[in-house]
C-alpha positions as CSV (number, residue, x, y, z in Angstrom):
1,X,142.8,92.3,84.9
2,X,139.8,90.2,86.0
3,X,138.4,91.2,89.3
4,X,137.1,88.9,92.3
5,X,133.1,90.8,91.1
6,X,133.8,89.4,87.6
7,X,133.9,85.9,89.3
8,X,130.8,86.3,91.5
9,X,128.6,87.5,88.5
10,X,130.0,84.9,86.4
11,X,129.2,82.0,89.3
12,X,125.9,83.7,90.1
13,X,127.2,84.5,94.1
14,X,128.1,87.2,96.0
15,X,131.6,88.6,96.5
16,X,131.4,87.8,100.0
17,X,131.0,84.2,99.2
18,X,133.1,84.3,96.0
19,X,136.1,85.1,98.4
20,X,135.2,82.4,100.6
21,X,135.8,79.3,98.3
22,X,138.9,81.2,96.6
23,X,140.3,81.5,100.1
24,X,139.0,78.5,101.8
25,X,138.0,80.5,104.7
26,X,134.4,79.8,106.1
27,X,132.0,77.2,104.6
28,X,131.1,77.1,101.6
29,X,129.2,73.8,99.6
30,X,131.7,72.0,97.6
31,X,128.9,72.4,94.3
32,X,129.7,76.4,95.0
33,X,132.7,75.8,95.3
34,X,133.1,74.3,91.7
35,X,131.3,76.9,90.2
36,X,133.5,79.7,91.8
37,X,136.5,77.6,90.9
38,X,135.5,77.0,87.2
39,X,134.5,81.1,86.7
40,X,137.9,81.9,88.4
41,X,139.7,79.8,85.7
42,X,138.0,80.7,83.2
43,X,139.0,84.6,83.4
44,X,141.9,84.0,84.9
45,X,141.5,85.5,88.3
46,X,144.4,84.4,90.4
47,X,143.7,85.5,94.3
48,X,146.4,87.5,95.3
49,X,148.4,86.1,98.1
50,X,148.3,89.2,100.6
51,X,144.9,89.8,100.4
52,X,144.3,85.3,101.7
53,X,146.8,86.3,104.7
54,X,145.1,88.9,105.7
55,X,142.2,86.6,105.5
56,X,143.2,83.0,107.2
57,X,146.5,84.4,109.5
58,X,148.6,82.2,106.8
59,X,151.0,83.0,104.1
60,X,151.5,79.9,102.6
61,X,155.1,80.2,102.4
62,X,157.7,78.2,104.5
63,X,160.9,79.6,105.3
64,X,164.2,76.9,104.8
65,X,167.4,77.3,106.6
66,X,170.6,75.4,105.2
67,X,174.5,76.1,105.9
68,X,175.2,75.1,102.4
69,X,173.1,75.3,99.5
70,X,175.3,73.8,96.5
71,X,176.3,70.5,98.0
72,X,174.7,67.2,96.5
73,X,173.4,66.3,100.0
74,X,171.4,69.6,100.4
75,X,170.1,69.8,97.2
76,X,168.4,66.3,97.1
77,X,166.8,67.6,100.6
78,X,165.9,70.8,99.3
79,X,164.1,68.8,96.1
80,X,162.0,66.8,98.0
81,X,160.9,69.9,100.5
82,X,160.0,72.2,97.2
83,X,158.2,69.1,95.4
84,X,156.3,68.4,98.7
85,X,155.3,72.0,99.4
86,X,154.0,72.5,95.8
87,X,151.9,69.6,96.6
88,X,150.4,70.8,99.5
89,X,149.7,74.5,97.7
90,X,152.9,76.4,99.5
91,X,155.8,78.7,98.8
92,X,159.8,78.4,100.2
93,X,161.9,81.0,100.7
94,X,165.4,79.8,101.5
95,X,168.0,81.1,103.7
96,X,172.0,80.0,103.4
97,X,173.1,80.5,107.0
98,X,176.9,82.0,106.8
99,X,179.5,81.1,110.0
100,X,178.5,85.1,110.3
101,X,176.6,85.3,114.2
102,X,175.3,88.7,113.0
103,X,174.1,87.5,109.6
104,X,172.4,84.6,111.5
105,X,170.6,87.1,114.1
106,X,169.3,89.4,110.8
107,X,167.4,86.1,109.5
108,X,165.8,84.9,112.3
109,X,164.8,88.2,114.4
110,X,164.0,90.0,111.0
111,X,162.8,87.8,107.7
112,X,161.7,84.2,109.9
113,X,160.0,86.3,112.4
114,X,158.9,89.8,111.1
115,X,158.7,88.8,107.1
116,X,155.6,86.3,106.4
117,X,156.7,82.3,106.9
118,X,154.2,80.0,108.4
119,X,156.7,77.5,109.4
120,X,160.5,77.1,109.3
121,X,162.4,73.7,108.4
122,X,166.0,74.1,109.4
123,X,168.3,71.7,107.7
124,X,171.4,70.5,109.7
125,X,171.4,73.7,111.8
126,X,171.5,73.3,115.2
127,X,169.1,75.8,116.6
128,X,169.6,77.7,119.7
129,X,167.0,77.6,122.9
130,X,166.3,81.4,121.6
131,X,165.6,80.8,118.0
132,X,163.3,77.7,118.9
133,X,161.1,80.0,121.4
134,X,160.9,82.9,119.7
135,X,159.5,81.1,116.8
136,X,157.3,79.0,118.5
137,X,156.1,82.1,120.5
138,X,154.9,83.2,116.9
139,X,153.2,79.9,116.7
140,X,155.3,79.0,113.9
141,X,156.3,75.2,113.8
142,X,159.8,74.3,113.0
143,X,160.8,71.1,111.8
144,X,164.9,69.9,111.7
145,X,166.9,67.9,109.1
146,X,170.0,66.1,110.8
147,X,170.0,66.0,114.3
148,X,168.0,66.8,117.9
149,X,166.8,70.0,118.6
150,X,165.5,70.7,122.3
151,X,161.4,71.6,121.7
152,X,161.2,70.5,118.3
153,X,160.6,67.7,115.8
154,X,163.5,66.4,114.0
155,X,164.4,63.5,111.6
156,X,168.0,62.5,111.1
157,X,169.9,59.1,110.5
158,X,171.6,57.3,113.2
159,X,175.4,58.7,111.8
160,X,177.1,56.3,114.3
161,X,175.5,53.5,112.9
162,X,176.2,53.5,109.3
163,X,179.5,54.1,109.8
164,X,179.8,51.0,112.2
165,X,177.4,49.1,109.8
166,X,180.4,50.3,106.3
167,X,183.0,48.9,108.9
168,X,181.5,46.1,110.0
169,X,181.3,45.2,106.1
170,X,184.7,45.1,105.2
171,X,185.6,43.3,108.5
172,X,183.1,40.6,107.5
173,X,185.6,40.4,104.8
174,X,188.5,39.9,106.7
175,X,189.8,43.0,106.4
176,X,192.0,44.6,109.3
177,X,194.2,47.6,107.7
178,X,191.5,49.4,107.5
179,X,191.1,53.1,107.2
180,X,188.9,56.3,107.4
181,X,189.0,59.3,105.5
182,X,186.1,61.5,106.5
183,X,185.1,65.3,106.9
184,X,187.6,67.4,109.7
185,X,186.9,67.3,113.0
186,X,187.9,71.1,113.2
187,X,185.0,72.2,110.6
188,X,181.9,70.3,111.3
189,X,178.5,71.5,110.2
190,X,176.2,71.4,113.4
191,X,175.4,67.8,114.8
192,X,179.1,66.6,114.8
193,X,178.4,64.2,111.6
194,X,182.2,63.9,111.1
195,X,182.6,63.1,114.7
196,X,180.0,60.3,115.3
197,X,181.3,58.8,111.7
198,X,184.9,58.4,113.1
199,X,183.1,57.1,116.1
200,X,181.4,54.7,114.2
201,X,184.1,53.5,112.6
202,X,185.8,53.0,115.7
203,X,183.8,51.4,117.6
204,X,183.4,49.2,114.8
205,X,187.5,47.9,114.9
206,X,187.2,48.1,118.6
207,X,184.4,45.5,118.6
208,X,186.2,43.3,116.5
209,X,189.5,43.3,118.2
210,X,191.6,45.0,115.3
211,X,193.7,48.0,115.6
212,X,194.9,50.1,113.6
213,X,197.4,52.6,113.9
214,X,196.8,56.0,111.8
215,X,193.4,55.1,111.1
216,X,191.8,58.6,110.1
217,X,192.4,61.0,107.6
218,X,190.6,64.4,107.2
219,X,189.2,65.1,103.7
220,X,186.9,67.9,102.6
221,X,183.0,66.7,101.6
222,X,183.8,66.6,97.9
223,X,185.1,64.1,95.0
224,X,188.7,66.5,94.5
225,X,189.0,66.3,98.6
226,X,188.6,63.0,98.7
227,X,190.6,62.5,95.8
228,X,193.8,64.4,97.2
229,X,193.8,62.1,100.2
230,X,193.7,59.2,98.7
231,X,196.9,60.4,96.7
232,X,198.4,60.7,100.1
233,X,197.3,57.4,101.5
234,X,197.9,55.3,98.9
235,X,201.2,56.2,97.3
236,X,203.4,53.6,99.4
237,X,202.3,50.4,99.2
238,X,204.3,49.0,102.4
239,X,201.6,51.3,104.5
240,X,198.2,51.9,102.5
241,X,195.3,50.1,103.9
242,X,193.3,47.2,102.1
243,X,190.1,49.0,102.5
244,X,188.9,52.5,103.2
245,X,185.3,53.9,104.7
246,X,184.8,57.4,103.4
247,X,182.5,59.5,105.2
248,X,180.7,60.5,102.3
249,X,180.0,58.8,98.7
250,X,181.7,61.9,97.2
251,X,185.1,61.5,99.3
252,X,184.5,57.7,98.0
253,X,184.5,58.2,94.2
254,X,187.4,60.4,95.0
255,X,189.6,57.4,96.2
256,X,188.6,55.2,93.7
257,X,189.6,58.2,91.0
258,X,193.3,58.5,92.7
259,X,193.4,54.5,93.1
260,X,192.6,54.2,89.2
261,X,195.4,57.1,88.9
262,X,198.1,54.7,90.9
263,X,197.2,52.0,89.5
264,X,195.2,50.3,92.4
265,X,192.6,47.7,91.5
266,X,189.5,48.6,93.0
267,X,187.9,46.0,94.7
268,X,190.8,43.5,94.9
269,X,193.7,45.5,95.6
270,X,191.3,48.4,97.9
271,X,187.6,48.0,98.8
272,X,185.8,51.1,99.4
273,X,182.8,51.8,101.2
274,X,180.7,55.4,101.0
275,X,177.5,56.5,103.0
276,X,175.0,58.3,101.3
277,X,174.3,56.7,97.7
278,X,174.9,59.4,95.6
279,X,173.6,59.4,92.1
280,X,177.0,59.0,90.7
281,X,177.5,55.4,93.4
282,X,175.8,53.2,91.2
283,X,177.6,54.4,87.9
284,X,180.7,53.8,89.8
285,X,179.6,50.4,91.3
286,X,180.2,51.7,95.0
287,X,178.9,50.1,97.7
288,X,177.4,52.3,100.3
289,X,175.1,53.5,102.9
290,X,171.9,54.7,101.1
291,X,169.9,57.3,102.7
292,X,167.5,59.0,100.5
293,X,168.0,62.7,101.7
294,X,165.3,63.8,99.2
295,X,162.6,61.5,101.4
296,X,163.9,62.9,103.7
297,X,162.9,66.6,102.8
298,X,159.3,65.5,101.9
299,X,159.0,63.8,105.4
300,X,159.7,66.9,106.8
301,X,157.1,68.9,105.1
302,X,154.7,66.3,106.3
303,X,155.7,67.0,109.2
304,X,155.2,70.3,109.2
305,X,152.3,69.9,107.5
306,X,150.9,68.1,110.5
307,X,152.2,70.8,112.9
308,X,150.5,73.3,110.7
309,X,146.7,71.6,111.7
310,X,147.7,70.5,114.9
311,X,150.5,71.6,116.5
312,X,152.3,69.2,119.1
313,X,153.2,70.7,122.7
314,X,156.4,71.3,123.1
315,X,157.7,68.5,125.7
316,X,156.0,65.7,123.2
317,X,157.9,66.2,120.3
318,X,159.2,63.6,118.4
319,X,162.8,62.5,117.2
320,X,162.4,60.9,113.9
321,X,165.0,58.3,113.0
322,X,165.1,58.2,109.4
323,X,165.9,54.8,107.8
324,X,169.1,53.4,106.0
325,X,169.8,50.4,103.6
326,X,173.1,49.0,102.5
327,X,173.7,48.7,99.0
328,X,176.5,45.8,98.4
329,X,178.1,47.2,94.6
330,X,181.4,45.9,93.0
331,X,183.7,48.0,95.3
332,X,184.5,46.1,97.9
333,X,185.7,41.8,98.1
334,X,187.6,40.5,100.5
335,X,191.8,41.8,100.9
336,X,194.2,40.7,99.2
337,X,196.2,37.3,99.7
């Protein structure tokens, strides 16, 4: 194995100075530079991680929180964070956060603050007062994906508003029996998403002056829960609705499965709207709420990034509000004569 001395003869420097432009700690002229950088290559001398940390303070290596790791949503955000860290030269290490209180406590007092992270990004996890200081109090930055975090910077959407912005859609149409299926208000991920949707939604009809009786319906965040409500909703056709907002694209391509299943023209017998342009909207010619969660992960690594070199005092942190565009597809037209 080629050592860092095999570099420094081979660049004609010291070791002292060798370690300095492999490390980027101290100065060193950007020709030496080259030269140490062209002799490391060229024996294939990688520096070894530990010894830089010990070096510059820094691992390189950002530690990412997530409730859930294999839903569509958190894997577009967890693309764009690992493509943007191996950009910028850095490692993740990812942690799925279980209901669990004590599985929670083990991650954050033992591997996010005792284990070697320069930074944490938490995505849609609402961290507590505790978690937030004692990181910060390790002059680690944290950076949050879906919602307001007291003493942090976050980025989110405005959930509210693209659900008011789907409805508002399909009441431009002249719809009125008008319904939501979205996620359960009993089992929201942190941030209430499912809550401010149905808010959105209804403060969207209230607005307009049309009301609805039975207007929600609880679905899980998936295309099978989305499609087993439909079933429900749309078997009589004395009481299903014209036109549905889902609270997710998934739940979406769900109803417009089940409506196919019944029988149900989609748009001209039910128009559906979705939030989120999934990769599968398009293919199924939904119109939706796009919202690019995979930008969304590399803003937050710049973000971070920018903590990293200068870090931003506690009471001046910033609320990103990430966003959206509407993408009109071939599921939704005006109701029915």
């Amino acid at each position: 194995m080629s050592a860092l001395s095999d570099v420094a003869r081979m660049a004609g420097v010291s070791k002292s100075t060798a370690s300095r432009a492999l490390s980027g700690s101290g100065y060193v002229s950007a020709a030496t530079k080259d030269k140490v950088v062209q002799a490391a290559a060229a024996i294939g001398y990688v520096v070894s991680s530990n010894a830089a940390s010990l070096v510059t303070g820094q691992t390189r290596n950002v530690g990412v929180v997530v409730p859930y790791i294999n839903r569509w949503f958190f894997a577009e955000v967890l693309e764009g964070i690992q493509a943007a860290l191996i950009n910028a030269g850095y490692d993740l290490t990812l942690y799925r956060l279980s209901p669990d209180p004590d599985q929670r406590r083990r991650v954050f007092d033992y591997f996010l603050v005792r284990k070697r992270v320069d930074a944490v990004i938490a995505v849609s996890i609402a961290l507590t007062t505790h978690e937030v200081q004692m990181l910060h109090s390790l002059g680690k930055p944290i950076v949050g994906i879906g919602g307001p975090i007291t003493g942090t910077s976050t980025l989110s959407i405005d959930d509210v508003e693209v659900a008011r912005l789907a409805t508002d859609h399909l009441l431009g149409l002249g719809h009125t029996r008008i319904m939501h299926l979205g996620g359960d208000l009993a089992e929201q991920i942190d941030f209430s998403v499912h809550e401010k949707r149905l808010a959105g939604f209804r403060a969207a009809l209230e607005s307009a002056g049309v009301s609805v009786q039975d207007d929600f319906l609880a679905s899980p965040f998936s295309i099978p829960g989305g499609y087993e409500a439909a079933l429900s909703v749309l078997a009589n056709p004395r009481t299903r609705p014209t036109a549905i907002v889902a609270g997710c694209d998934e739940i979406a391509i769900g109803i417009m499965i089940a409506a196919r299943q019944l029988g149900i023209h989609v748009p001209t017998q039910l128009s559906v709207v979705g939030i989120d342009d999934h990769d599968l909207a398009a293919m199924f010619g939904l119109t939706t709420v796009r919202q690019c969660p995979r930008s969304q992960g590399t803003l937050a690594v710049e973000i971070m990034m920018r903590e990293l070199s200068k870090p931003t005092p506690a009471n001046e942190m910033v609320r990103h509000l990430v966003p959206t565009t509407f993408k009109v597809r071939t599921s939704t037209t005006a109701p029915p004569a």
